[in-house]
C-alpha positions, 0 to 999 in steps of 0.5 A: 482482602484489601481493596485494590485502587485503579489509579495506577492502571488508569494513570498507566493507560492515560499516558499510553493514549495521551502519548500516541496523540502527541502532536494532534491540535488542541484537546485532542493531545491534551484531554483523556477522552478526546484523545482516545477518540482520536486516536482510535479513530486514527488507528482505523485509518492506519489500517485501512491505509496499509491495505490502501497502499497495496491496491494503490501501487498495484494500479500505479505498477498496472499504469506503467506496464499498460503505458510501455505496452501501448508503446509496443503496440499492445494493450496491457491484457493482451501483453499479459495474455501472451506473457502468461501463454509464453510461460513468463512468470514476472510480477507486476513490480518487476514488469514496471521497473522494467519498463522504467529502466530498461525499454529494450528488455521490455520491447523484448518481453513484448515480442515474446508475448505477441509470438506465444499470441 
């Protein structure tokens, strides 16, 4: 059986990582080693980040809830609390872009909420 050689594979892999690390500054986009260094660092980061991104904007959603609320005079855990008590099932999404665009359904939800108290 004939010897096979890697140069092929290797060439083919060399190229995938050189090509995600198009753009990164000095060896990091030009040499093998320190480029898949980068990169697999970076995809870490990547990860960790779409997992960052969900908590992030579920504490910017929460913000703007507790803001509208407290113009309402409740607090956020009191307005949920009646929320949930009064049967509304709403995401946190949709209660903040509530509370952006239209103050006066929101007011409402608010009345609700503190009545279901």
């Amino acid at each position: 059986m004939a010897r096979v050689k890697g140069a092929l594979s290797t060439r083919k892999r060399h190229k995938r990582v050189l090509k995600l690390a198009k753009g990164y500054r000095g060896a990091k986009s030009k040499a093998f080693r320190t480029a898949k260094e980068a990169v697999m660092k970076s995809l870490v980061y990547a990860y960790v980040g779409r997992k960052q991104k969900k908590r992030n904007f579920r504490r910017l959603w929460i913000a703007r809830i507790s803001a509208q609320a407290k113009v309402c005079g409740m607090n956020y855990s009191t307005f949920m609390n009646g929320l949930k008590k009064a049967g509304i099932v709403m995401n946190r999404k949709m209660l903040s872009e509530i509370a952006i665009s239209d103050k006066e359904a929101f007011k409402a939800l608010a009345d609700k909420a503190r009545a279901s108290l």
